[in-house]
PAPA-215761 format. One record per residue (C-alpha): residue in one letter; x, y, z. Coordinates in steps of 0.2 Angstrom, whole numbers, plus 5000, padded with zeros to 4 digits. Last residue first. Layout:
// PAPA-215761
<node kolkol="A" c1="X" c2="Y" c3="Z"/>
...
END
This chain:
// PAPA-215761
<node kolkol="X" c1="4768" c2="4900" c3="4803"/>
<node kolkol="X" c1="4780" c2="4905" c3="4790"/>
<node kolkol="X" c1="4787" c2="4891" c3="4779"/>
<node kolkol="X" c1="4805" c2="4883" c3="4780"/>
<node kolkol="X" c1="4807" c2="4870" c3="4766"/>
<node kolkol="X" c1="4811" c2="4852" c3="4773"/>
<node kolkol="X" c1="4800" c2="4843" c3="4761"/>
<node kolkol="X" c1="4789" c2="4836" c3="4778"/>
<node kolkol="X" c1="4785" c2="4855" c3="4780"/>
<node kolkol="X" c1="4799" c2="4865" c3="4790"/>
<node kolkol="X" c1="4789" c2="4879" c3="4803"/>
<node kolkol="X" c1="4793" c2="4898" c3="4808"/>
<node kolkol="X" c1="4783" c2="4910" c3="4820"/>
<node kolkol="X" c1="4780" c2="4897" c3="4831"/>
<node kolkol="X" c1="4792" c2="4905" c3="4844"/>
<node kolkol="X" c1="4802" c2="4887" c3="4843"/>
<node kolkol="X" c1="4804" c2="4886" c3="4825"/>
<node kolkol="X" c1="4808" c2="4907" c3="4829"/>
<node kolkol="X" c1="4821" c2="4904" c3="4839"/>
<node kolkol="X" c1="4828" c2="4888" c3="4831"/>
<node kolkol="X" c1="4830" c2="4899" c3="4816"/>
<node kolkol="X" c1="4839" c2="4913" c3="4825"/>
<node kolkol="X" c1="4854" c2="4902" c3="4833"/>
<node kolkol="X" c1="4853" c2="4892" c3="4817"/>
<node kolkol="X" c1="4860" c2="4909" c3="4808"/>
<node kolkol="X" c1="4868" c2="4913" c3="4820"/>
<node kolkol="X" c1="4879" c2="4895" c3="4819"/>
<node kolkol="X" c1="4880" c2="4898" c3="4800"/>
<node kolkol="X" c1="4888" c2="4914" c3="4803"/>
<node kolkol="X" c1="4878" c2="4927" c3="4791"/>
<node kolkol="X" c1="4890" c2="4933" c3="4776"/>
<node kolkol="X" c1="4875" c2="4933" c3="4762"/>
<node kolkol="X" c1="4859" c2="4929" c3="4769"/>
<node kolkol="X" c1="4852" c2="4920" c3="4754"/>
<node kolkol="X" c1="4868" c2="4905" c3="4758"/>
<node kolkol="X" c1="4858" c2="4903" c3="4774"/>
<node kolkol="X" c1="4841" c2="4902" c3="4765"/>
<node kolkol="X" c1="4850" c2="4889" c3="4752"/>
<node kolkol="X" c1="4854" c2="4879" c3="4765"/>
<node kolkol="X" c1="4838" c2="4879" c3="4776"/>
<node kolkol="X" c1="4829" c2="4874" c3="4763"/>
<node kolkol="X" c1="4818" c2="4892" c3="4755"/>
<node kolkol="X" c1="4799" c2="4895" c3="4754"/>
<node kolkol="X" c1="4795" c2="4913" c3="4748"/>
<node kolkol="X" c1="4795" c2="4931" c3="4749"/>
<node kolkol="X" c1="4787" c2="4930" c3="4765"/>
<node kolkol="X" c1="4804" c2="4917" c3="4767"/>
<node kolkol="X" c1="4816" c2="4931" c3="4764"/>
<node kolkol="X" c1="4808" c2="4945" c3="4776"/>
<node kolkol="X" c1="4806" c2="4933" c3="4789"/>
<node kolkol="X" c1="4825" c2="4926" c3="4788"/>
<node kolkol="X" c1="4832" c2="4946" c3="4786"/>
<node kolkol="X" c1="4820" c2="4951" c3="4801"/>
<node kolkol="X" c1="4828" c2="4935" c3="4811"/>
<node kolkol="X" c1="4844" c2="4941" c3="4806"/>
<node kolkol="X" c1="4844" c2="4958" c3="4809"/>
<node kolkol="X" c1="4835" c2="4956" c3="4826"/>
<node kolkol="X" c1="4848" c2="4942" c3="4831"/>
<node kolkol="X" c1="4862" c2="4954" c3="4827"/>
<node kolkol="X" c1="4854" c2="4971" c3="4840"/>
<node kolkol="X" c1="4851" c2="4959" c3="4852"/>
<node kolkol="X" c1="4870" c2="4953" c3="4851"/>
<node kolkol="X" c1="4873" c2="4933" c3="4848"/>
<node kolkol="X" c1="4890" c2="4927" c3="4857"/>
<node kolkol="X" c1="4892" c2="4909" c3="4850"/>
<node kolkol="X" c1="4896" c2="4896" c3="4859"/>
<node kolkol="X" c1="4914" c2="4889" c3="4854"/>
<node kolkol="X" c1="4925" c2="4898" c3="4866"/>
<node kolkol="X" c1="4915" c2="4889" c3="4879"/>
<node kolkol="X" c1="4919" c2="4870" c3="4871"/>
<node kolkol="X" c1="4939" c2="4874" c3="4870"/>
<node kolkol="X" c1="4937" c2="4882" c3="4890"/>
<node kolkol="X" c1="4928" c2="4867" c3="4895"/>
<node kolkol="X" c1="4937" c2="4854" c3="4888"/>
<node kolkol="X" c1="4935" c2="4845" c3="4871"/>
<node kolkol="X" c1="4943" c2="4858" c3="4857"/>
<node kolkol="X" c1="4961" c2="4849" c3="4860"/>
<node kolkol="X" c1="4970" c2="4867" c3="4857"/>
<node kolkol="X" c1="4984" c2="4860" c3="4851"/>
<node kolkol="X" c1="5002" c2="4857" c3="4861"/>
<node kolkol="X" c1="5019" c2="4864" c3="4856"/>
<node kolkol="X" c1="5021" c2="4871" c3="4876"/>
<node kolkol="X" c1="5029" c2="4854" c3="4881"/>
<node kolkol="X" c1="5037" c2="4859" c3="4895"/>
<node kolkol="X" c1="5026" c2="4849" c3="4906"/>
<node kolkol="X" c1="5015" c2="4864" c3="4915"/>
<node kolkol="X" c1="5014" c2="4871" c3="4896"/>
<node kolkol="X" c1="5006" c2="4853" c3="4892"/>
<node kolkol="X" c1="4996" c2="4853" c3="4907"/>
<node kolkol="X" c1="4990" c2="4873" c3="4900"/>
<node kolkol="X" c1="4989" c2="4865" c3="4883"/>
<node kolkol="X" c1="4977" c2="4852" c3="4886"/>
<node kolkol="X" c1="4966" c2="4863" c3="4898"/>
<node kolkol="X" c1="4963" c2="4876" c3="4883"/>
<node kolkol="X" c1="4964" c2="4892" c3="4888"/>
<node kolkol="X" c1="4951" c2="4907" c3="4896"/>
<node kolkol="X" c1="4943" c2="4899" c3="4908"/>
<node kolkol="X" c1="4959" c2="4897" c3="4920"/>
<node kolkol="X" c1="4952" c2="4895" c3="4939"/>
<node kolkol="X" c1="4954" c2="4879" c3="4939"/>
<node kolkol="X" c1="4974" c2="4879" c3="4933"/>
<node kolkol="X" c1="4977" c2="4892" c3="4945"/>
<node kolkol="X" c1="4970" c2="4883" c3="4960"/>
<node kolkol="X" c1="4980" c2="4866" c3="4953"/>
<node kolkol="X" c1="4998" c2="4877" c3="4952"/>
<node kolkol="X" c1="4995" c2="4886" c3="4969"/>
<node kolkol="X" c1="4993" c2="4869" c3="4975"/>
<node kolkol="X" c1="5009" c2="4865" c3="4967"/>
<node kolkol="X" c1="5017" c2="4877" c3="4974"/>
<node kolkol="X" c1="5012" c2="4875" c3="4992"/>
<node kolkol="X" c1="5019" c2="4856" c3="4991"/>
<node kolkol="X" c1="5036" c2="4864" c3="4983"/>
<node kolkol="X" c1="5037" c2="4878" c3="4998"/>
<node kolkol="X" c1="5032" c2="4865" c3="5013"/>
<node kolkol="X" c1="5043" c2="4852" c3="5008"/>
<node kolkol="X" c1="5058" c2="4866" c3="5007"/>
<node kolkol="X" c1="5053" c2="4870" c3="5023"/>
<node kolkol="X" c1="5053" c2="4850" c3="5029"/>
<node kolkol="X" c1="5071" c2="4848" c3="5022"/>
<node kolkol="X" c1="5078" c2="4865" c3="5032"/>
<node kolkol="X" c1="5070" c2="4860" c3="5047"/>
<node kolkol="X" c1="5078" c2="4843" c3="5045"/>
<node kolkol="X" c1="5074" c2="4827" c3="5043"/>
<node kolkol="X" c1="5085" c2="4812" c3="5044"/>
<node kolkol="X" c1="5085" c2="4798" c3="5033"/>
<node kolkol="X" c1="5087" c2="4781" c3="5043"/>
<node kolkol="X" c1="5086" c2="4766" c3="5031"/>
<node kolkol="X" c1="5083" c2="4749" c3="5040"/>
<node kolkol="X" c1="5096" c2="4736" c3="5043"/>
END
């Protein structure tokens, strides 16, 4: 004998309302750039106690590094200044810079590699062009 389940308006509506809110969950969840993915399906869960899993988009986004106009100047003038001076690795011209983010710093020196105003000889000193 087969199973007869009956529908009702009342049944259908209440469909309608859970299937609409999950939609409304998935929008919200692609519009987010702002927190980690893992942690919002965590949160979603009930599982708030999640990490930041430093893979997805929003994770990889907060790691690019903001670099003003006004900071790359200073920087690069700093690196020019310091290698006229003379020829420096790349470690121990970082750690010359005193409190410059490493990640600027490369920001900068790739820049000017790439500008031809900066060059690494095969003993991996930074030399101006």
């Amino acid at each position: 004998m087969p199973i007869v389940f009956k529908l009702t308006w009342t049944i259908i509506k209440k469909r309608r309302l859970n299937f609409e809110a999950r939609i409304n969950t998935i929008i919200e969840f692609t519009k987010n750039t702002s927190n980690c993915r893992s942690q919002i399906i965590a949160a979603y869960f009930n599982s708030p106690a999640v990490k930041e899993c430093g893979i997805c988009d929003n994770c990889i986004n907060k790691k690019i590094v903001e670099l003003s106009a006004n900071e790359f100047q200073q920087i690069s003038f700093a690196i020019l200044q310091h290698i006229k001076i003379k020829s420096y690795s790349a470690l121990d011209l970082l750690k010359a810079m005193n409190g410059v983010k490493k990640e600027k710093f490369w920001k900068v020196v790739q820049y000017l590699q790439a500008e031809k105003k900066l060059q690494v000889n095969s003993e991996g000193l930074i030399l101006l062009i």
